[in-house]
C-alpha positions in Angstrom: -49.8 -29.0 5.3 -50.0 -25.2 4.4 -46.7 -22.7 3.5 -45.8 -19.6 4.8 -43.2 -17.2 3.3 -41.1 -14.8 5.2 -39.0 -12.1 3.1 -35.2 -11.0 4.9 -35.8 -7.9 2.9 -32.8 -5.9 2.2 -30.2 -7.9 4.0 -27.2 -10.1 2.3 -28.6 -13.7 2.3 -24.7 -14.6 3.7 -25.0 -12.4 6.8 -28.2 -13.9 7.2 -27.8 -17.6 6.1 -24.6 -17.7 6.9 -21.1 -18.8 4.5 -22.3 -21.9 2.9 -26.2 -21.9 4.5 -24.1 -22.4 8.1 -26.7 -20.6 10.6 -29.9 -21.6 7.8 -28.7 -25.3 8.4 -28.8 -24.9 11.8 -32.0 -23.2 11.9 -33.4 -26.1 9.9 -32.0 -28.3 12.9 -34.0 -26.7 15.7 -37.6 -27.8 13.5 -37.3 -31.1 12.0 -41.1 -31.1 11.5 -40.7 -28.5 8.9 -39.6 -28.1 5.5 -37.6 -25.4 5.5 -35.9 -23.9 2.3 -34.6 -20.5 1.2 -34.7 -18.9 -2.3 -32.9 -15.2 -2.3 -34.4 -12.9 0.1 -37.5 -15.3 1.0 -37.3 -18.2 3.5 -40.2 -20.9 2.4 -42.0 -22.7 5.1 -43.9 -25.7 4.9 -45.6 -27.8 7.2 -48.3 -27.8 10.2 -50.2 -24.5 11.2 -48.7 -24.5 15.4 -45.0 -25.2 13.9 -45.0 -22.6 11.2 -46.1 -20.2 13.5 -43.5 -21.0 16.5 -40.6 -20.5 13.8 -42.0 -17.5 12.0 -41.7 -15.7 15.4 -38.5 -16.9 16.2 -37.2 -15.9 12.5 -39.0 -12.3 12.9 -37.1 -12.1 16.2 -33.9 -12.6 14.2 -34.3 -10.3 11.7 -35.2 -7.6 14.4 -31.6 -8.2 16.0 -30.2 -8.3 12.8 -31.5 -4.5 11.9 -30.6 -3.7 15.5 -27.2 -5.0 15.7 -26.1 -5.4 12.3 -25.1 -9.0 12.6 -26.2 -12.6 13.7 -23.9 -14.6 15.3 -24.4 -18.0 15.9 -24.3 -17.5 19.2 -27.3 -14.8 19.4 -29.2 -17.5 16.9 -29.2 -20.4 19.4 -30.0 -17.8 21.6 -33.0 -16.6 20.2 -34.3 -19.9 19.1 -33.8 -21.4 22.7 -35.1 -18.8 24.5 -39.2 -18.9 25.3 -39.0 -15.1 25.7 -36.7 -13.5 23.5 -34.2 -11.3 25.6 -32.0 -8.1 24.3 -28.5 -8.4 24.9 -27.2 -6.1 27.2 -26.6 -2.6 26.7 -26.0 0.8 27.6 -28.7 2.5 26.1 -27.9 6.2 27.0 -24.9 6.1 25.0 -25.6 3.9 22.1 -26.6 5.7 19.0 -26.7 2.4 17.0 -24.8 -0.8 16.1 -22.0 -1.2 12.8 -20.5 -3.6 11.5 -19.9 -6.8 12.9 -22.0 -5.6 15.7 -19.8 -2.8 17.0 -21.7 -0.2 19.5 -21.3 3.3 18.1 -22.2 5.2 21.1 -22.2 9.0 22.0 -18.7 8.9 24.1 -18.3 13.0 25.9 -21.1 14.8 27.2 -21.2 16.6 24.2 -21.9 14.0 22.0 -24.5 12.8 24.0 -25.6 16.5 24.1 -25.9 16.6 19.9 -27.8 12.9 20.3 -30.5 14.3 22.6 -30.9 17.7 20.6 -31.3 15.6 17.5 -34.6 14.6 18.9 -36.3 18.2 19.3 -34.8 20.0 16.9 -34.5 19.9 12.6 -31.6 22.1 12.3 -27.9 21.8 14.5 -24.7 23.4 14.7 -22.1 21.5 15.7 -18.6 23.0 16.4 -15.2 22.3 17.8 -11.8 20.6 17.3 -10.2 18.0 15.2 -11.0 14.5 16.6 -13.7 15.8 19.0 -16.4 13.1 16.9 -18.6 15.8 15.8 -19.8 14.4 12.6 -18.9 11.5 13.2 -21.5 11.3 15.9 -24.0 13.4 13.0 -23.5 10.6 10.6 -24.3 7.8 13.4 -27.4 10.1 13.8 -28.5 9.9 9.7 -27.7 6.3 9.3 -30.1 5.2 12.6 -33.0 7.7 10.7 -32.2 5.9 8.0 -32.3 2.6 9.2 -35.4 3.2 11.3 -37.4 4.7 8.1 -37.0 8.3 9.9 -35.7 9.5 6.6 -35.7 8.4 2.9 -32.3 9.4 2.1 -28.8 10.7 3.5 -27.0 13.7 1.8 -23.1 14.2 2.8 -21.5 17.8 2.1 -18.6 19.3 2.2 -17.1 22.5 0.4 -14.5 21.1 -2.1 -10.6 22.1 -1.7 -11.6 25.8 -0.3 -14.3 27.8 -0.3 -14.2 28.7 -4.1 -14.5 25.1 -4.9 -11.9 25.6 -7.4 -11.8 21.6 -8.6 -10.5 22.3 -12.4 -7.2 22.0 -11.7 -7.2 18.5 -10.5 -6.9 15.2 -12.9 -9.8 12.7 -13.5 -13.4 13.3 -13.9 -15.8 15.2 -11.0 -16.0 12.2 -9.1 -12.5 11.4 -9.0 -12.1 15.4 -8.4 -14.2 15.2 -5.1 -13.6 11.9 -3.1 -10.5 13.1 -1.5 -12.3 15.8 -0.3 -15.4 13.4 0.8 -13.2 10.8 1.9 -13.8 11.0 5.7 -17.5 11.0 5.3 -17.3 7.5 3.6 -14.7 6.5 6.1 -17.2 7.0 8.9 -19.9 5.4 6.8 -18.0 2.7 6.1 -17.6 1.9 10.3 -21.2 1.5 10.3 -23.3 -0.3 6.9 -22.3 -3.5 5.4 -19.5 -2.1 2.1 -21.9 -4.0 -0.2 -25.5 -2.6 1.4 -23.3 0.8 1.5 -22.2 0.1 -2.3 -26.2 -0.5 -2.9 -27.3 2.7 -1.1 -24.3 5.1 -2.8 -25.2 3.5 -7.0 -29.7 3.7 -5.5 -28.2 7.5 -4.4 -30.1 6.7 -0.7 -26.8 7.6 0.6 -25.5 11.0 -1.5 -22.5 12.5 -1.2 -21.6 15.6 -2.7 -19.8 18.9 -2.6 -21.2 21.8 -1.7 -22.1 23.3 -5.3 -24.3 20.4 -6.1 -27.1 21.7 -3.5 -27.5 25.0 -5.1 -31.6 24.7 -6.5 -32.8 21.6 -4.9 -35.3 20.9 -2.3 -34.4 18.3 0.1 -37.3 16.6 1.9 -37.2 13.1 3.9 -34.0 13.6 4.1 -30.8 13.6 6.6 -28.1 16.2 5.4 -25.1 17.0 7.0 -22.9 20.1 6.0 -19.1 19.2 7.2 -16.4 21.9 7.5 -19.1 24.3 7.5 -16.2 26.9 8.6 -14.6 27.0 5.3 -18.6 28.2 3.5 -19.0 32.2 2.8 -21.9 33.7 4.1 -23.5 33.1 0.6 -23.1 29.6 0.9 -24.4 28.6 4.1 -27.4 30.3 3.2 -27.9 28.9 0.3 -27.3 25.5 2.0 -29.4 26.1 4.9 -33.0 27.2 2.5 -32.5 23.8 0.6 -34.1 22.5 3.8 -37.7 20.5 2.9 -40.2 19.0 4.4 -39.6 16.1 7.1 -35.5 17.0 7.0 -33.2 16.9 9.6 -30.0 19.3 8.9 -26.8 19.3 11.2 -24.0 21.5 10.5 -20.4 20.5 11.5 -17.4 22.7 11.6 -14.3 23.9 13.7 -14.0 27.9 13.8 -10.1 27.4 14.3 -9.5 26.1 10.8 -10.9 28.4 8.9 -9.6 28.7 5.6 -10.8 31.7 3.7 -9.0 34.8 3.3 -10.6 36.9 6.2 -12.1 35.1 9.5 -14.8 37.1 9.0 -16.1 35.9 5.9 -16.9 32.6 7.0 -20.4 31.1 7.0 -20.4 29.3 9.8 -19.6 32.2 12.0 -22.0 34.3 10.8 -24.5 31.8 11.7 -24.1 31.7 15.4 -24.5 35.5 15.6 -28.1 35.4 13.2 -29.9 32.2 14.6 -29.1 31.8 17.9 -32.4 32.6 18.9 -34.7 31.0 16.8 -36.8 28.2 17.7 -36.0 24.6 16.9 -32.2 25.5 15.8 -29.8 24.0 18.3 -25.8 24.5 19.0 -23.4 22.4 20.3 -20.2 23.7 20.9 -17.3 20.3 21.5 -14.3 21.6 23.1 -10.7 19.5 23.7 -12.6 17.1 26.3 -14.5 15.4 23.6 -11.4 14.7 21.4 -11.6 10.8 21.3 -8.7 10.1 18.6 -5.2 9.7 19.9 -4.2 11.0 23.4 -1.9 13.2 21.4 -4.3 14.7 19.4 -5.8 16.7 22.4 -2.7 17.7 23.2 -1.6 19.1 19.9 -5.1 21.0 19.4 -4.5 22.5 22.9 -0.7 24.4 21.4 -2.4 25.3 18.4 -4.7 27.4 20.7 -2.5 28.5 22.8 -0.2 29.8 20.2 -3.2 31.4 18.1 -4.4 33.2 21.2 -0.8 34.5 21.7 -0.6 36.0 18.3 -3.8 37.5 18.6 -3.5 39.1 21.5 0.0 40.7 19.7 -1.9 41.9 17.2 -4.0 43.5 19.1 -1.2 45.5 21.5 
């Protein structure tokens, strides 16, 4: 009789195990030759060489559709263990990006997004523009948690200029951190569709997963790394720059924004704009530019977007008579 250990890693031993050992029972089941016992992360094998080895594949094959899907039903277990070739479920692969949790598909939905998901492959740096709702970093943040979960990167930094521009925080209550999450809150909103809340409570206290405002950036060096810049419209040219040259080695950047909300006291001042008119041209710096079509939230919300245009071209067009 010889032993073999197998180590789940990082995953919640009740995802794996199941609520009260349910799915590790069954699992147990399927090899009644075996002595089969868990301990934490580490599942402890013990019995004849041709048996151990039959179950350590079948277990590797669950952890690999764990990581992939972000769940094991018991369903996909019997599945897996049945199976003499272990099958993938079905998908559509040109649109998913990865799976959240319970096993939800986040895909690339509009052409655009799909664009921004191929780009990502040839290119470090990416602007990515357009309306409320069009799931422009929400698609970015599927993008840094699949580098993430594939090793790609070591780390996933979240910014966003707090309140304005300015970053003019004192006047709130509460300490910095209390300051900024109202500000950050949609970027932990989208996080929160997609890793475990206790693996994303892990990465957030580790700081694998940062999120911060704009300010914090200003002298560091961010290699292995996945950063996004959100409501890149609202930076000065100052700031995006700055932002931009904290980009190290082996870093992916994508910058998000919508050029109709821009907040600052002139239209001209802003970052974001400023950027489309300097880089266009340079190698390995994409741009996508969403439009209304890619607006996924509420059928409404398309429809609102479109009179805020309308009425914004109007009164430009005014101003200039």
């Amino acid at each position: 009789m010889i032993e073999k250990r197998i180590s789940i890693g990082n995953i919640d031993p009740i995802d794996f195990y199941g609520v009260n050992n349910s799915k590790f029972n069954l699992l147990k089941e399927y090899f009644p030759k075996l002595k089969i016992t868990a301990r934490g992360d580490e599942i402890i094998i013990q019995g004849e060489i041709n048996d151990i080895e039959i179950l350590n594949t079948k277990i590797i094959a669950l952890l690999e559709h764990y990581h992939r899907y972000n769940m094991l039903t018991v369903a996909n277990l019997k599945r897996i263990i049945l199976e003499d070739h272990v099958v993938a479920d079905p998908e559509d692969a040109e649109s998913v990006i990865l799976y959240g949790n319970a096993g939800k598909a986040i895909r690339a939905r509009t052409p655009n997004q799909r664009k921004l998901v191929e780009l990502a492959r040839t290119n470090d740096l990416l602007f990515a523009t357009g309306p409320a709702g069009s799931g422009k970093t929400y698609t970015a943040i599927a993008l840094a948690v699949r580098a993430l979960r594939n090793r790609e990167v070591k780390r996933i930094v979240l910014s966003r200029p707090a309140v304005e521009a300015g970053e003019s925080l004192g006047f709130l209550p509460g300490d910095m951190k209390e300051k900024v999450d109202p500000y950050l809150q949609p970027l932990y909103d989208a996080l929160s569709d997609m890793i475990p809340p206790k693996k994303l409570e892990e990465y957030l206290e580790s700081e694998v997963i940062q999120i911060a405002p704009l300010a914090y950036m200003r002298g560091r060096t961010l290699n292995d790394s996945f950063v996004i810049l959100d409501e890149a419209q609202n930076t000065t040219r100052n700031q995006l720059k700055m932002f931009l040259t904290r980009m190290g080695i082996s870093a992916k950047f994508v910058i998000t924004g919508d050029m109709s909300q821009i907040d600052l006291p002139r239209r001209g001042d802003s970052g974001l704009i400023h950027a489309f008119k300097i880089l266009k041209d340079i190698k390995g710096i994409a741009f996508v530019e969403f439009n209304s079509d890619d607006i996924v939230r509420h059928r409404l919300v398309k429809d609102i977007v479109k009179a805020y245009n309308e009425e914004q071209e109007e009164r430009q067009g005014k101003n200039e008579e």
